[in-house]
C-alpha positions as CSV (number, residue, x, y, z in Angstrom):
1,X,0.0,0.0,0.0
2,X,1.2,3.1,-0.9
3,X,2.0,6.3,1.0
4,X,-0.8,8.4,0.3
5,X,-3.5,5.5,0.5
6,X,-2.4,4.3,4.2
7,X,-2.6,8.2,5.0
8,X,-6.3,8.4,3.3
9,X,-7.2,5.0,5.3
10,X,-5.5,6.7,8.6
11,X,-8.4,9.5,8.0
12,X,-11.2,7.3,7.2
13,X,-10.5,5.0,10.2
14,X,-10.1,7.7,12.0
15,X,-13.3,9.3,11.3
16,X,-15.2,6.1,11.7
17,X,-13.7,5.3,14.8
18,X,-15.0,9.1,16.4
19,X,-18.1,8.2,14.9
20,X,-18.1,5.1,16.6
21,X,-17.2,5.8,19.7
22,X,-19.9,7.6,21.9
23,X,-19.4,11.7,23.3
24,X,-17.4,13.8,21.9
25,X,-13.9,13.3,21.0
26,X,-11.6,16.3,20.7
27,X,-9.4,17.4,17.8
28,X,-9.9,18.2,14.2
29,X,-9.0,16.6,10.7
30,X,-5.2,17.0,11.8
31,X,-5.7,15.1,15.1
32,X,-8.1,12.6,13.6
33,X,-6.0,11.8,10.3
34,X,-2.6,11.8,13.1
35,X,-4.4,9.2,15.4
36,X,-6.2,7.2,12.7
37,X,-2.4,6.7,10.9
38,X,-0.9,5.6,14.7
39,X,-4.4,3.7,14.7
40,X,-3.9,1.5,11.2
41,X,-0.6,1.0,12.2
42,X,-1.4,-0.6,15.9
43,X,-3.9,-2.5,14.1
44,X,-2.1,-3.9,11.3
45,X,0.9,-4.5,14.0
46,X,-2.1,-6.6,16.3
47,X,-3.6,-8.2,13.0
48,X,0.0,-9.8,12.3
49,X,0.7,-10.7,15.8
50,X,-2.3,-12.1,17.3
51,X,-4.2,-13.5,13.5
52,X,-1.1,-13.4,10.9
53,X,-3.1,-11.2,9.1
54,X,-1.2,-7.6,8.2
55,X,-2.6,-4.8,6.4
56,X,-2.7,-6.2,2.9
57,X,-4.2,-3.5,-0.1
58,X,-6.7,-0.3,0.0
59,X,-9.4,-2.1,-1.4
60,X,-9.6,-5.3,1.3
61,X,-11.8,-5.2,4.1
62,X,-9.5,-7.1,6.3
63,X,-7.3,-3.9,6.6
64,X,-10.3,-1.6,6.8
65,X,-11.6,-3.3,10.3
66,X,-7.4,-3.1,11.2
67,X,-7.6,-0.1,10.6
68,X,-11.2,0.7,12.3
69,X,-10.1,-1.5,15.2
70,X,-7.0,0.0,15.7
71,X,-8.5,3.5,15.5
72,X,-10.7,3.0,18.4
73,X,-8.2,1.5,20.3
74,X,-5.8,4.8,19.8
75,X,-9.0,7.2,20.4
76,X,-9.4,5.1,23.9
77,X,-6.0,5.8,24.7
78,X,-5.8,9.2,23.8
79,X,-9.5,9.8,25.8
80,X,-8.0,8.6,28.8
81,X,-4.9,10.6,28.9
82,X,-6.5,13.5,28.0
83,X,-9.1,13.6,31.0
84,X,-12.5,13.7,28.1
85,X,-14.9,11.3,30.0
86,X,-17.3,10.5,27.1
87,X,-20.8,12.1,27.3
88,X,-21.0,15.3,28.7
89,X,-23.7,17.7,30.2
């Protein structure tokens, strides 16, 4: 996969992921595409590890839910040491 594809998948996953996730995440297109890149790669990193199954092409849906997965894992993270709790008032 090519350079410019795993960014546009970083931003998709990423967007998916806040979309996902209930509340309201912080951050804009910057933050979303930078955490949905560190996201793909955590995921494809797991998907090798724990299924033998790395990232493979832009078109297979076995690196979109990678990257998806790996996404919300990330947003988790970065939710928790950021102090946002989710939902608010």
């Amino acid at each position: 996969m090519g350079f410019f594809a795993f960014l546009l998948l970083g931003l998709i996953a990423g967007a998916i992921a806040k979309a996902i996730l209930p509340g309201r995440q912080g951050g804009g297109w910057f933050m979303t595409l930078l955490l949905g890149v560190i996201g793909a790669l955590l995921g494809g990193w797991l998907g090798s590890v724990l299924f033998d199954r790395p990232l493979k092409d832009f078109f297979s849906i076995q690196s979109w839910l990678l990257a998806i997965g790996g996404s919300i894992v990330v947003l988790l993270i970065y939710g928790a040491l950021t102090g946002r709790k989710g939902a608010r008032a």
